[in-house]
C-alpha positions in Angstrom: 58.3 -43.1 -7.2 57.3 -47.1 -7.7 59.6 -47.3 -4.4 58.2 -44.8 -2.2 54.6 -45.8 -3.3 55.6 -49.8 -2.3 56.6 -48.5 1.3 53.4 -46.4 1.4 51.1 -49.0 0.3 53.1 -51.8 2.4 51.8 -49.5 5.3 48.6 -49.7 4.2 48.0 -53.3 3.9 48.7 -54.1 7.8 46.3 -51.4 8.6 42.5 -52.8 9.4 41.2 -49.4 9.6 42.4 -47.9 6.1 41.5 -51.1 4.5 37.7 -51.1 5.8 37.3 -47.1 5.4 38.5 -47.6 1.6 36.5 -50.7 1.5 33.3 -48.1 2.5 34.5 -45.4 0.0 34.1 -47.1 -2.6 31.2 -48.9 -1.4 29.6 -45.8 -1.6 30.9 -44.9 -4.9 29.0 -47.8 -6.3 26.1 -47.0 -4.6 25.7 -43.6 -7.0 24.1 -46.8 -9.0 21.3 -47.1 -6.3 19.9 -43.9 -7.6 18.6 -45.7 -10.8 16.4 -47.9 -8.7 14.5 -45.3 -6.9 11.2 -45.6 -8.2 7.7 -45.4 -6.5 3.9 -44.5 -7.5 1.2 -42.8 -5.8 -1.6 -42.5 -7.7 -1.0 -40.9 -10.7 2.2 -39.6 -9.7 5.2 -42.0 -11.1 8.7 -41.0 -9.8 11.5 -42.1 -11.6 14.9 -40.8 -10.9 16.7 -42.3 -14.0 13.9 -41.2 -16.1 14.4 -37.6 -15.0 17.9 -37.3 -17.0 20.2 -37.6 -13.8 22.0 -40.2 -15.9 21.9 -38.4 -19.4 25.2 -37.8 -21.0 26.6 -35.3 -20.5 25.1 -34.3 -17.3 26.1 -37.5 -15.7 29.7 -36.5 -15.4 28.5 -33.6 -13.4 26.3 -34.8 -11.2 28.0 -38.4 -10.3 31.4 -36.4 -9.6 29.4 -33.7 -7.2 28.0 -36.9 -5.5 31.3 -38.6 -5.4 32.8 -36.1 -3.8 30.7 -35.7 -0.9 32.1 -39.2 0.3 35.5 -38.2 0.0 36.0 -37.6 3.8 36.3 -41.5 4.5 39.5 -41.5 1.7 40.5 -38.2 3.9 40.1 -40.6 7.2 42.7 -43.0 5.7 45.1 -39.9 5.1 45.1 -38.3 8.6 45.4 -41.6 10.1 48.3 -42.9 7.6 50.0 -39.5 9.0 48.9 -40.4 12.6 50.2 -44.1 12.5 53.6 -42.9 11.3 53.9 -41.2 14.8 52.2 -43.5 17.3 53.7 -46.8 15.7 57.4 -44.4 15.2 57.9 -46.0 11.9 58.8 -42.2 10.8 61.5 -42.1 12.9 62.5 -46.0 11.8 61.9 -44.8 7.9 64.5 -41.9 8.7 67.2 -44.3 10.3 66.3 -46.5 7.6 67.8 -44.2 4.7 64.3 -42.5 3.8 65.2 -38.7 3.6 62.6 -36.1 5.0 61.9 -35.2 1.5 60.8 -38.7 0.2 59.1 -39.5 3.0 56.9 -36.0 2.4 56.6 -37.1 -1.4 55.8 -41.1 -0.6 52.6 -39.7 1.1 51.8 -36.9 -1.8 52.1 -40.1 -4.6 50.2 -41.9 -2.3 47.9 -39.1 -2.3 47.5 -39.1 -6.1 47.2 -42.8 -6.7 43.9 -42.9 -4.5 42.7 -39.5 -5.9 43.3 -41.1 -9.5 41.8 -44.6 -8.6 38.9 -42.7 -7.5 38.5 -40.7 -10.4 38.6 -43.7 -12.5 36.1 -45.4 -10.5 33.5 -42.8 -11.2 34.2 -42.7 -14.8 33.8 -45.7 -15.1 30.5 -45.9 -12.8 29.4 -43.6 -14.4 30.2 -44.7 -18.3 27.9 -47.8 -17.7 24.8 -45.4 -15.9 25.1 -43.1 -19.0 25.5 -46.2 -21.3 22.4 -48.0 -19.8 20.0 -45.3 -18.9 20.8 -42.1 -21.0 18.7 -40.9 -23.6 21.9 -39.6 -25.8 24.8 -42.5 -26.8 26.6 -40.3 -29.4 30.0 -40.2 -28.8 30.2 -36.7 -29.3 27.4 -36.3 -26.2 29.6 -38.5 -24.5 32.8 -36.8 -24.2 31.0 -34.0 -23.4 32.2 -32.7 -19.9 35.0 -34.4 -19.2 36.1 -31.8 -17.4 34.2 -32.5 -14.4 36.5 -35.7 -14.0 39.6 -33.6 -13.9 37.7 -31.1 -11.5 37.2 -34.1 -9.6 40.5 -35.3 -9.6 41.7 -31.6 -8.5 39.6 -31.6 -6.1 40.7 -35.1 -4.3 44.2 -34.0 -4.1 43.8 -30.4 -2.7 41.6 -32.2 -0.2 43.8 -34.7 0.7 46.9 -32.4 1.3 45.2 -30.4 3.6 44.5 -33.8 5.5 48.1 -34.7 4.9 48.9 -30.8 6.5 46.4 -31.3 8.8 47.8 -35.2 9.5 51.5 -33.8 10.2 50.7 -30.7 12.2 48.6 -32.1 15.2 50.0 -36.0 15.2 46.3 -37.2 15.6 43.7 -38.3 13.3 40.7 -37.3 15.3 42.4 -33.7 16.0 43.1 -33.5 12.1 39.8 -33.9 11.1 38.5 -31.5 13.6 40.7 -29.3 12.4 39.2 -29.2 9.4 35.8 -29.1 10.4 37.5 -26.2 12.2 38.6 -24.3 9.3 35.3 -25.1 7.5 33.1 -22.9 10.1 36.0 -20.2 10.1 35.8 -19.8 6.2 31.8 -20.1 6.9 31.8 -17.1 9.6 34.7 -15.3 7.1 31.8 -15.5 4.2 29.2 -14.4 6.4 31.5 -11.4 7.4 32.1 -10.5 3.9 28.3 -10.2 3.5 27.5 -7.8 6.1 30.7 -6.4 5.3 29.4 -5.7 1.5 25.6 -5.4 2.3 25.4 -2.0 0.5 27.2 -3.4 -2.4 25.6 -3.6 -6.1 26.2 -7.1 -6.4 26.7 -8.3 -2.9 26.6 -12.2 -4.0 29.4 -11.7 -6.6 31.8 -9.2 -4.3 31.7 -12.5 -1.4 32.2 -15.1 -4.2 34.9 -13.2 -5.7 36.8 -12.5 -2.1 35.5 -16.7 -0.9 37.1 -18.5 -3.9 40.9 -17.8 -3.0 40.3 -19.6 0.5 41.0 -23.4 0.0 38.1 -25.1 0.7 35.8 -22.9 -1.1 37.9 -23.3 -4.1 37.8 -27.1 -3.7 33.8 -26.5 -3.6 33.5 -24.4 -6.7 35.2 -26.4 -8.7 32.1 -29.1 -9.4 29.0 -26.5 -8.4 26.1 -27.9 -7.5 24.3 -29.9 -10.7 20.8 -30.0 -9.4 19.5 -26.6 -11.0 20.8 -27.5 -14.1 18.5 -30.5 -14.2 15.9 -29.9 -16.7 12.8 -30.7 -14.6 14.2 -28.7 -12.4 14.2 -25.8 -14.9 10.8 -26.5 -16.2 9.1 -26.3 -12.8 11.3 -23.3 -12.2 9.8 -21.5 -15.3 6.6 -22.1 -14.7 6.7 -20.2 -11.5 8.8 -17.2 -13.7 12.2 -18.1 -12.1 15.6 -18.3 -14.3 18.8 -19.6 -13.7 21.6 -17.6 -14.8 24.3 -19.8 -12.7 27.5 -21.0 -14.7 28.1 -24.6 -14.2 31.4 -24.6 -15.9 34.3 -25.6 -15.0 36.6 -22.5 -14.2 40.4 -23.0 -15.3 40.7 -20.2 -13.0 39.4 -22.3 -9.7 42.0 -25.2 -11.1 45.0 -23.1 -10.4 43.6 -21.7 -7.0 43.3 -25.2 -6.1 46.7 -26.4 -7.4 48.1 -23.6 -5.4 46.9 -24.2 -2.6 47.8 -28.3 -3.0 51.5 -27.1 -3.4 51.4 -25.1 -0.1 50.0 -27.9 1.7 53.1 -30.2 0.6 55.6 -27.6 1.3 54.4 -26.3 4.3 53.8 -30.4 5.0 57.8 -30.9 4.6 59.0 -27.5 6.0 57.0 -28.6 9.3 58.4 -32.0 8.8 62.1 -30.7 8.3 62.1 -28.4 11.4 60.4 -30.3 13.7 62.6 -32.8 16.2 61.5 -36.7 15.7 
């Protein structure tokens, strides 16, 4: 593993592009920490973001891994192109000649996959341990390890996303073509939901007969596994029950949407090395 990762990441650090994209990533990671400084008055209206709870534990670990994630196309950028490179600069074909099997070369991209999906994931905790540690009302530890699960929903989340990129990366050759491909898939599952709900409009529970039918497609897997945190927030909540609306959304992470998502990671590598394995290079 340690070898195929060196190659990998010996790759990497020749390449401008990955370098400044990663650079940007987690640029914009850090900047979750931004939030805390938004502050303004206007009259007697004082608005506060960190005074509002976003960075109470354990909500924090919610809503910094939603936010996180929403920047994970730039990490997906460096993927595609990492795929892309390997055929316009033929150092596949050199890895091949070289001794690399079909197979290691597949996994080399997979581990490399993982590393930036767990250096990621460590970045927020850690982002997010000093928000929580500075700003949130509750330091108990017990408060704190509350949730944790949205870091390994996170984590989930990064790798499903990046082996459809790596998929993606391997079936057209082209970075730009990958990611359109994705944005492709994207409005096909969005058309596919919309289906389903004229499909079901006479339904009892219309909502839950889409949902149920959406979450076995990959992306909207990927989605439901960190749901949006926003109307969990309790201002939120408060304004909404002054105007007699409840929430009744679960927020939890489902162990059920972990597999789906695993699954679909493991097709993406296989189907990534059975295109790999059949195709001339």
């Amino acid at each position: 593993m340690l070898r195929l990762l060196t190659i990998e990441f010996h790759k990497l650090k020749y390449n401008r592009a990955s370098k400044v994209l990663s650079i940007i990533y987690f640029g914009l990671l850090t900047s979750i920490a931004l939030i805390a400084a938004i502050k303004f008055d206007i009259g007697p209206i004082k608005f506060h973001l960190a005074e509002m709870g976003i960075f109470n534990f354990p909500y924090i670990w919610h809503f910094n891994t939603y936010m996180a994630s929403i920047f994970k196309f730039f990490l997906l950028l460096v993927i595609v192109s990492m795929m892309a490179n390997e055929y316009s600069y033929k150092t596949l074909k050199q890895n091949l000649i070289d001794g690399l099997s079909k197979k290691e070369f597949i996994l080399s991209k997979f581990y490399t996959v993982l590393v930036f999906a767990a250096i990621s994931t460590l970045f927020v905790f850690v982002v997010s341990l000093i928000l929580g540690l500075a700003y949130s009302d509750y330091n108990e530890i017990g408060i704190i390890t509350t949730d944790l699960e949205y870091l390994l929903a996170f984590f989930i989340k990064l790798v499903g996303f990046f082996s459809f990129g790596l998929f993606l990366g391997i079936l057209v050759k082209r970075s730009a073509f990958a990611v359109g491909a994705m944005v492709v898939w994207s409005i096909v599952e969005g058309f596919f939901k919309g289906y389903l709900y004229y499909n079901f409009k006479d339904a009892t529970n219309t909502s839950e007969s889409v949902s149920e039918v959406m979450r076995y497609l990959p992306l909207e897997a990927m989605g439901n596994l960190i749901k949006e945190p926003f109307s969990r927030l309790g201002a939120v909540r408060s304004v909404a029950n002054q105007i007699g609306e409840k929430f009744t959304k679960n927020y939890a992470v489902e162990f059920t949407d972990i597999i789906i998502v695993s699954v679909w990671t493991c097709i993406f590598i296989y189907l990534s090395f059975r295109l790999l394995k059949k195709r001339d290079l």
